[in-house]
C-alpha positions as CSV (number, residue, x, y, z in Angstrom):
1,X,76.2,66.0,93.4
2,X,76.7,69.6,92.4
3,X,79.8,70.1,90.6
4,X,81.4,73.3,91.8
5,X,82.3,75.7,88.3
6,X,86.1,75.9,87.5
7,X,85.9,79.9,88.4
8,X,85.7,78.3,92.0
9,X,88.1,75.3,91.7
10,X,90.6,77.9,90.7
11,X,89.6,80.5,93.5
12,X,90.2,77.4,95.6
13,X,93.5,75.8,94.1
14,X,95.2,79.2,93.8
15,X,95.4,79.7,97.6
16,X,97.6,76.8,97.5
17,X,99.9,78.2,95.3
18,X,102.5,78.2,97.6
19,X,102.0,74.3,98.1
20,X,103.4,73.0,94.8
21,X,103.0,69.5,96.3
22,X,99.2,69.5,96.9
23,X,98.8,70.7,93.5
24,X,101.0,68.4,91.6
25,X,99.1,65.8,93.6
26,X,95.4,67.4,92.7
27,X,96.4,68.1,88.9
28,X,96.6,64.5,88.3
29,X,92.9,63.9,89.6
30,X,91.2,64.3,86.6
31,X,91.7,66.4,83.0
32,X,89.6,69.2,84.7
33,X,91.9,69.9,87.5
34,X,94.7,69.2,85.4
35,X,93.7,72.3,83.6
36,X,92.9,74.3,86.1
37,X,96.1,73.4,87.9
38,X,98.9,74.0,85.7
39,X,98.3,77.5,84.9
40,X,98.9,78.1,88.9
41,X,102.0,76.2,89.0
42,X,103.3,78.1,86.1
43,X,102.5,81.4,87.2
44,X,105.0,81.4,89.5
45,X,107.5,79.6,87.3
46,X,110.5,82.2,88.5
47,X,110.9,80.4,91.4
48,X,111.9,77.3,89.3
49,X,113.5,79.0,86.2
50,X,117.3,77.8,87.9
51,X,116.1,73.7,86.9
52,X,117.6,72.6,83.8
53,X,114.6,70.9,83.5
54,X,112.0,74.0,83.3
55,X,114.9,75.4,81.0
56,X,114.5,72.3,78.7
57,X,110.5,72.8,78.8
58,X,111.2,76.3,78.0
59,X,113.2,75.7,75.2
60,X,111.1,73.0,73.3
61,X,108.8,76.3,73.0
62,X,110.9,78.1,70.3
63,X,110.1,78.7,66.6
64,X,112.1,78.6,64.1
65,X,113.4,82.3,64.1
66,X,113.9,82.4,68.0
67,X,116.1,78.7,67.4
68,X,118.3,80.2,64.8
69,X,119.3,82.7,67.2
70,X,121.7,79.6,68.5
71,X,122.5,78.1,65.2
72,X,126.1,80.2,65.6
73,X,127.0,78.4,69.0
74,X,126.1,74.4,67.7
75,X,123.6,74.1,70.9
76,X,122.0,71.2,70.4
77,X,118.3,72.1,71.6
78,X,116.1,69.3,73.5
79,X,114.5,67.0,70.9
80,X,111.1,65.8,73.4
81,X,107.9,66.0,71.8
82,X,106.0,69.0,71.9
83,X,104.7,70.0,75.5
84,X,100.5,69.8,75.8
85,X,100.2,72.4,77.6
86,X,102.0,76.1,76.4
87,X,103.7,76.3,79.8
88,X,105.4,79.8,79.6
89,X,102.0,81.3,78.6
90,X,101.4,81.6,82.2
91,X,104.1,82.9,83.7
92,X,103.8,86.7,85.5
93,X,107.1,86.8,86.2
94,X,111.1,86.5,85.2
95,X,113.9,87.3,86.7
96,X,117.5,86.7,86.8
97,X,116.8,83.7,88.0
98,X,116.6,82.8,84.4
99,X,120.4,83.7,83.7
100,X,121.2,80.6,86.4
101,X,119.0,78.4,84.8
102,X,120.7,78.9,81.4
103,X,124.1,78.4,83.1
104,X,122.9,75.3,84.9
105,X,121.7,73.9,81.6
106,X,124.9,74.8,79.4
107,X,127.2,73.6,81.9
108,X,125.1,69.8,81.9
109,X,124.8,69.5,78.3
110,X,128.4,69.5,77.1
111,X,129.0,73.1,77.3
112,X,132.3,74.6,78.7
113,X,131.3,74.8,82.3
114,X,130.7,78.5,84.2
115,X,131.0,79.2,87.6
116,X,131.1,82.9,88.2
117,X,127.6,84.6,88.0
118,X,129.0,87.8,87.4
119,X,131.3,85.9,84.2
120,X,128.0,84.6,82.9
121,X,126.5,88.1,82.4
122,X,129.5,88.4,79.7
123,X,129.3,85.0,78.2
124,X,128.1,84.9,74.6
125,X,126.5,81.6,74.6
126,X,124.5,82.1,77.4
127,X,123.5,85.4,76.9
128,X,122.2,83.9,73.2
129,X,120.1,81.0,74.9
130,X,118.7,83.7,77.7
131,X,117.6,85.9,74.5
132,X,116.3,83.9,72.5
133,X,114.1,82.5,75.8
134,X,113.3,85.9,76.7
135,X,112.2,86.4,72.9
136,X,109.9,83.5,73.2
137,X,108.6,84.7,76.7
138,X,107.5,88.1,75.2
139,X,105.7,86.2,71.9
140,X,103.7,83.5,74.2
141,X,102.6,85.3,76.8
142,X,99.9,87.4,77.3
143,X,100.2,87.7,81.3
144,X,103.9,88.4,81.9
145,X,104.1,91.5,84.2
146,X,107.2,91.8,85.5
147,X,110.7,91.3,83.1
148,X,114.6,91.6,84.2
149,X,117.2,91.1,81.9
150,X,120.4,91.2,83.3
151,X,123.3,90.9,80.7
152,X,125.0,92.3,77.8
153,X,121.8,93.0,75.6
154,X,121.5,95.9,73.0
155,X,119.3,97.5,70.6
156,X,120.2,94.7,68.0
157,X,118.7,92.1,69.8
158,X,115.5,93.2,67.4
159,X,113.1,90.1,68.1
160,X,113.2,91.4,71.8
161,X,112.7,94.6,71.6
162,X,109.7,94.2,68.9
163,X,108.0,92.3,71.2
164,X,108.5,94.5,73.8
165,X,107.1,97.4,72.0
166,X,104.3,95.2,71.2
167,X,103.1,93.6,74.6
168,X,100.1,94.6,76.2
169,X,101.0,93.0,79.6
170,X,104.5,93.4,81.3
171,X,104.2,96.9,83.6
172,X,107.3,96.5,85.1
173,X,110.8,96.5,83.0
174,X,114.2,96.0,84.9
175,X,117.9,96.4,82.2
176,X,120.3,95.7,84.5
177,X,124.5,95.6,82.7
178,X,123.2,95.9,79.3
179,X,123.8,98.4,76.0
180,X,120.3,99.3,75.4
181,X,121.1,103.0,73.4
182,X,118.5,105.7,74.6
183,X,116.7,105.3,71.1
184,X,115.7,101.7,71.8
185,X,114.2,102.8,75.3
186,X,112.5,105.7,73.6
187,X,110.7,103.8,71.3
188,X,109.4,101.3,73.9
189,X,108.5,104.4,75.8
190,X,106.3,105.7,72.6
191,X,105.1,101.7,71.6
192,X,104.1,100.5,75.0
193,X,101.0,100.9,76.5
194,X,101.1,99.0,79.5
195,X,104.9,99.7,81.1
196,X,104.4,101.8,84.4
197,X,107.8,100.7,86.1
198,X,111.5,101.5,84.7
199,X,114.5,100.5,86.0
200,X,118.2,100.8,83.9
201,X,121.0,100.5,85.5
202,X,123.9,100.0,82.4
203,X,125.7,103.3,82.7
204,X,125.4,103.9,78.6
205,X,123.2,107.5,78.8
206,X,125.4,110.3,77.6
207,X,123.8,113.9,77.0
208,X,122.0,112.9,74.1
209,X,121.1,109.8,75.9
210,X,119.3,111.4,78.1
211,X,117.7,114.3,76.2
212,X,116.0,111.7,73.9
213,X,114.6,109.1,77.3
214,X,113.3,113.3,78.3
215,X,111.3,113.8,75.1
216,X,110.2,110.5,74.8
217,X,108.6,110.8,78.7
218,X,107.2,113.6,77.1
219,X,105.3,111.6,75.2
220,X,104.4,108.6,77.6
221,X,101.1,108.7,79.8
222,X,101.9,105.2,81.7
223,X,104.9,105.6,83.2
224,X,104.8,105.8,87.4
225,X,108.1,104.9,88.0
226,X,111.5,105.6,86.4
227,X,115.2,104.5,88.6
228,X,118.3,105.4,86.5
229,X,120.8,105.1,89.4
230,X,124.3,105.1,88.2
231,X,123.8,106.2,85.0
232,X,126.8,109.4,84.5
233,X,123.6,111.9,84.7
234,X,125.3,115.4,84.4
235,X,123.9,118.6,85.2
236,X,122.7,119.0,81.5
237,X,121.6,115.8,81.5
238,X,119.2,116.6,85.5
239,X,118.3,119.3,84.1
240,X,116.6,117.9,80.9
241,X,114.7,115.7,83.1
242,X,113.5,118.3,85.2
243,X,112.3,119.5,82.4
244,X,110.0,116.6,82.2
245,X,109.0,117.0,86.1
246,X,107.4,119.9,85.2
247,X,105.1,118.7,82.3
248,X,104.6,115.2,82.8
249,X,101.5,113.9,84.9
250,X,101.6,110.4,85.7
251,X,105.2,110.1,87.1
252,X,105.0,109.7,90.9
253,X,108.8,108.0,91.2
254,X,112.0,109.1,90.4
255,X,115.5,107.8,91.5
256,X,118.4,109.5,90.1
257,X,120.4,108.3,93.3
258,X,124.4,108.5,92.1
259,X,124.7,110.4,89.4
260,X,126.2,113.9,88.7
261,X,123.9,116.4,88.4
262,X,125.6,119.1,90.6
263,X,124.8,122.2,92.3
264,X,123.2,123.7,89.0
265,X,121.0,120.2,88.8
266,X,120.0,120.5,91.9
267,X,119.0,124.0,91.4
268,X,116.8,123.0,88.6
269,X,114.8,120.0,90.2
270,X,114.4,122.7,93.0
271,X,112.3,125.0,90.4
272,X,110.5,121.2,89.0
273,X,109.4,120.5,92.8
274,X,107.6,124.3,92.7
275,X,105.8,123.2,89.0
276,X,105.3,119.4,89.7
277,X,102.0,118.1,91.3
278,X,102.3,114.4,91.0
279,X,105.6,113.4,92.0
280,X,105.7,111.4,95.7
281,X,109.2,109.8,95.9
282,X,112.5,111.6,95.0
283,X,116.5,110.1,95.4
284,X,118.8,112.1,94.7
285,X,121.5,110.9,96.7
286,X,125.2,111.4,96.3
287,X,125.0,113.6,93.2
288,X,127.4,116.0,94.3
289,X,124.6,118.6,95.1
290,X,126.6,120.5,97.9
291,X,125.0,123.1,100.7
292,X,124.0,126.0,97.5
293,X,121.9,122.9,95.7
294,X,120.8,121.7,98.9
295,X,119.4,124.9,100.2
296,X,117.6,125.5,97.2
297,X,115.6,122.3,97.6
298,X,114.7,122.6,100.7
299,X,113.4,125.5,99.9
300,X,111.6,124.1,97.4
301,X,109.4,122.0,99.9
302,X,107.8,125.0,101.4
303,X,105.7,125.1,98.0
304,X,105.6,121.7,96.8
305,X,102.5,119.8,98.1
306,X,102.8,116.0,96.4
307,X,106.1,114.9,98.0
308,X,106.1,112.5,100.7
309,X,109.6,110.8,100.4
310,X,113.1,113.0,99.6
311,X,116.4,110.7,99.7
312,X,118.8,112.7,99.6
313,X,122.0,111.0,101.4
314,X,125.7,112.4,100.9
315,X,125.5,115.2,98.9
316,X,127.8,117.4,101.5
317,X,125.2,119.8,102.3
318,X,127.4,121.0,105.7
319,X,125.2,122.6,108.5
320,X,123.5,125.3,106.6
321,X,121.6,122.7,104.5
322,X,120.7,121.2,107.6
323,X,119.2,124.1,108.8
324,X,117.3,124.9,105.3
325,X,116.1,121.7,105.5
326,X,114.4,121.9,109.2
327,X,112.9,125.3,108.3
328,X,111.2,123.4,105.2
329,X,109.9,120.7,107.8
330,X,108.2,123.7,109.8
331,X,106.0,124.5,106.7
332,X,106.0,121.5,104.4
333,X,102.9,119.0,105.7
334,X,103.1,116.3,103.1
335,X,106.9,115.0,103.9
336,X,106.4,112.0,105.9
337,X,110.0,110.5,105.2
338,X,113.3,112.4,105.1
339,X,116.6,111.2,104.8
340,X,119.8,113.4,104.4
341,X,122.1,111.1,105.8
342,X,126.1,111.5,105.7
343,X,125.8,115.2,104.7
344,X,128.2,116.8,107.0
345,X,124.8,118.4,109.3
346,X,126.8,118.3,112.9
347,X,125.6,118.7,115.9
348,X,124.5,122.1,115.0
349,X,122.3,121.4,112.0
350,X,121.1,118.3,114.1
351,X,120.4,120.8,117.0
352,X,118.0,122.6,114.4
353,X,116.4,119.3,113.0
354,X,115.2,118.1,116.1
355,X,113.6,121.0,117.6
356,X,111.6,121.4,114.1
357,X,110.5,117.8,115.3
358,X,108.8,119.2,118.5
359,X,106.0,120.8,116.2
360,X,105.4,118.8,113.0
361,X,103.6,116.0,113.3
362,X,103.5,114.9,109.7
363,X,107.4,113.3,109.4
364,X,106.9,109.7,110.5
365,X,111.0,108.6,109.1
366,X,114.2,110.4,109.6
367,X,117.7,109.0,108.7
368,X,120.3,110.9,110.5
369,X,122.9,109.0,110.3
370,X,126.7,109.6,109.6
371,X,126.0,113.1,110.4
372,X,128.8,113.3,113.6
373,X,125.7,114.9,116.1
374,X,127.4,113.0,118.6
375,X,125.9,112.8,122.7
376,X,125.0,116.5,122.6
377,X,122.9,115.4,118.8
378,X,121.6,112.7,120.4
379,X,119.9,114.6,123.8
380,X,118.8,116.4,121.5
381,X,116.9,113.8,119.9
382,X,116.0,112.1,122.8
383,X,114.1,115.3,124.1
384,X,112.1,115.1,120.6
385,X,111.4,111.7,121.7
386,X,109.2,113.0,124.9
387,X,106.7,115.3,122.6
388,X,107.0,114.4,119.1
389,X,103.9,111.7,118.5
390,X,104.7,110.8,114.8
391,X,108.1,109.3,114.3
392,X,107.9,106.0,113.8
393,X,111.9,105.5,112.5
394,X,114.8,107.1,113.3
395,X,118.3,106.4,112.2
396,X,121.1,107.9,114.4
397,X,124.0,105.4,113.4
398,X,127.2,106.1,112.9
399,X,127.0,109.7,114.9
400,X,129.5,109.5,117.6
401,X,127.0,108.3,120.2
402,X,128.4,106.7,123.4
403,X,127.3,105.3,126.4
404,X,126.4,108.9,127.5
405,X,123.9,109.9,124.6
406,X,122.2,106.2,124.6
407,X,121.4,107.1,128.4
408,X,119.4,110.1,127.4
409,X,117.6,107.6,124.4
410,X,116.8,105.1,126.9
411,X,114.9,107.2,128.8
412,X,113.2,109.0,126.7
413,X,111.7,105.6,125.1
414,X,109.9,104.7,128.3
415,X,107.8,107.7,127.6
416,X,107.4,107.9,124.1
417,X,104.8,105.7,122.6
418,X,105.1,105.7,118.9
419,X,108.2,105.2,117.5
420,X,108.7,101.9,116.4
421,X,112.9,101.7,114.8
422,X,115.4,103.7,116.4
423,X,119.0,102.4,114.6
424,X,122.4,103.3,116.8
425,X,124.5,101.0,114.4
426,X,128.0,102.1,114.1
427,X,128.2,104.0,117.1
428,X,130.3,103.7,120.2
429,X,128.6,101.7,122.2
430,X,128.8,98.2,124.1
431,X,126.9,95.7,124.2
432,X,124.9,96.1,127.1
433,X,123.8,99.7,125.9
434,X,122.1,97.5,122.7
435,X,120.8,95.6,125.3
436,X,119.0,98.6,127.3
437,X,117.9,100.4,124.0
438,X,116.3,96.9,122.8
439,X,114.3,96.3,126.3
440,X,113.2,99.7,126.9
């Protein structure tokens, strides 16, 4: 009998990798499946990082330096012998999931017990054991691609943040609640090769924060992707980053969604959109833009020709913004999704918006909502309905539409033949008007 080569076997046992139970039964076959096996079951190891005993497994992995990390807090580490296989050596992912799994250990091994998630992120002893796991994660593996560390971290934590300016391998980063300073994400900017994702979300940027993340993405040809939502970003601050937009060439995401970059911000990423060639996705959202900033980006898409998504949600452009911003959909064609929800548009600015949507037929998304458009808005709409053959989604909730406007909606959808999400949440209407719009 021909024996099949294990580049097959694993082909085969890694479309059951959803089936931990066939596996765990096929791994104890033979040695040869056994190997072949375990490095599947431990890929996906984040969906079992919450059992204290993966956390145990984990832990019998630390040397000496990443155990001395927990000397100070007396934990008394798991005394097993040595594991045969190096299990975290295969993992591709970890999450937060990881900050449960520490809690869920510490609390049944002696340890003063923790029940609030949120408390944990702020607890020493946890926060020690979750570093010093994380420390170990980044020195074993070779194939970890996506990291999240959620807690009170900093730039001291130096084992981490060697490791992490040393692996070749992890392409997406997520610092969620911690005190990184900008100089420790600079110099993973600078060190890493392989980081294409970034996502901080610790409010600790001031000015010079920020000016120092803007000259090290100077620097950095990886990066795709970069979210620093809630982050105190002032004008100064959107403005050295546009700075970047103009220069940098591999950047295709950026969410600066609730921040503070102003009129004069907006203004300046108005000039980046006119320079920038690369960038596809933009959220500003609720920075406090206001109808001047507003204006001036919109009139920014009749010259940029790489953006397909603009978020740009409660930033109080008023019906003059609404206006700019239909004008820009008559001459923009790469914009397929637009949302300038809660911005104060009216039934006015709505009027324009949806009589733009008559002749382009390159939006296929448009949020709408919060805008007050009201029945008049959403007639409107619904006459857009009968010509426009792109939209796909359209979000009218919470615009003041009754019973009146959903009739006009209603019958519009028996014609049109393309859009697949139309959302009324919010608005007054009963239940049997959900009930007409669903069985159109």
């Amino acid at each position: 009998m021909i024996k099949l080569p294990n580049e097959c076997l694993f082909i085969v046992f890694n479309n059951l990798n959803d089936d931990s139970k066939s596996l765990y039964s096929s791994l104890l076959v033979n040695r040869q499946l056994c190997r072949i096996i375990i490095p599947i079951l431990w890929s996906n190891m984040t969906r079992k990082l919450d059992r204290k005993k993966i956390i145990n497994i984990c832990l019998l992995t630390l040397n000496a330096e990443e155990q001395a990390l927990l000397f100070p807090f007396k934990i008394t580490l798991p005394n097993y012998p040595k594991p045969l296989f190096e299990y975290t050596s295969y993992a591709t992912s970890i999450d937060s999931s990881l900050n449960r799994g520490v809690v869920n250990w510490l609390n049944k091994n002696g340890h003063e017990e923790i029940l609030d998630r949120w408390d944990s992120n702020f607890n020493y002893i946890v926060n020690a054991v979750k570093y010093s796991l994380i420390t170990m994660f980044l020195r074993t593996n070779k194939r970890l691609e996506y990291l999240e560390i959620v807690g009170f971290i900093d730039s001291n934590n130096k084992l981490i943040f060697e490791n992490l300016c040393r692996n070749n391998s992890i392409i997406s980063l997520y610092l969620y609640n911690n005190r990184v300073d900008s100089e420790g994400i600079a110099e993973i900017f600078e060190k890493n090769t392989t980081l294409t994702s970034l996502n901080i979300k610790s409010k600790i940027f001031d000015l010079n924060g920020v000016k120092v993340l803007a000259n090290a993405l100077h620097i950095n040809t990886t990066l795709a992707s970069l979210k620093l939502n809630y982050e105190n970003i002032d004008i100064e601050g959107g403005k050295a980053l546009t700075k970047v937009i103009c220069k940098n060439i591999t950047l295709t995401s950026l969410n600066l969604s609730n921040n503070y970059i102003s009129i004069e911000g907006g203004k300046a990423f108005a000039e980046a959109l006119c320079a920038n060639t690369t960038l596809t996705f933009l959220d500003l959202s609720r920075n406090y833009i206001c109808t001047e900033g507003g204006k001036e980006l919109a009139k920014a898409l009749h010259e940029n020709t790489s953006l397909t998504s603009l978020y740009f949600s409660d930033n109080n452009i008023d019906i003059e913004g609404g206006k700019a911003f239909a004008k820009a959909l008559y001459i923009n064609t790469t914009l397929t999704s637009l949302d300038i929800s809660y911005n104060n548009i009216n039934f006015e600015g709505g009027k324009v918006l949806a009589e733009v949507l008559c002749k382009n037929n390159i939006l296929t998304s448009l949020n709408v909502r919060g805008n007050n458009i009201g029945n008049e808005g959403a007639k409107i709409f619904a006459k857009v309905l009968y010509i426009n053959t792109a939209l796909t989604f359209l979000d009218l909730s919470h615009n003041g539409i009754t019973s009146e406007g959903v009739d006009a909606l209603t019958e519009a959808l028996h014609k049109n033949i393309t859009l697949v999400s139309l959302y009324l949440y919010g608005n007054q209407i009963d239940y049997n008007d959900v009930i007409r719009v669903h069985y159109y």
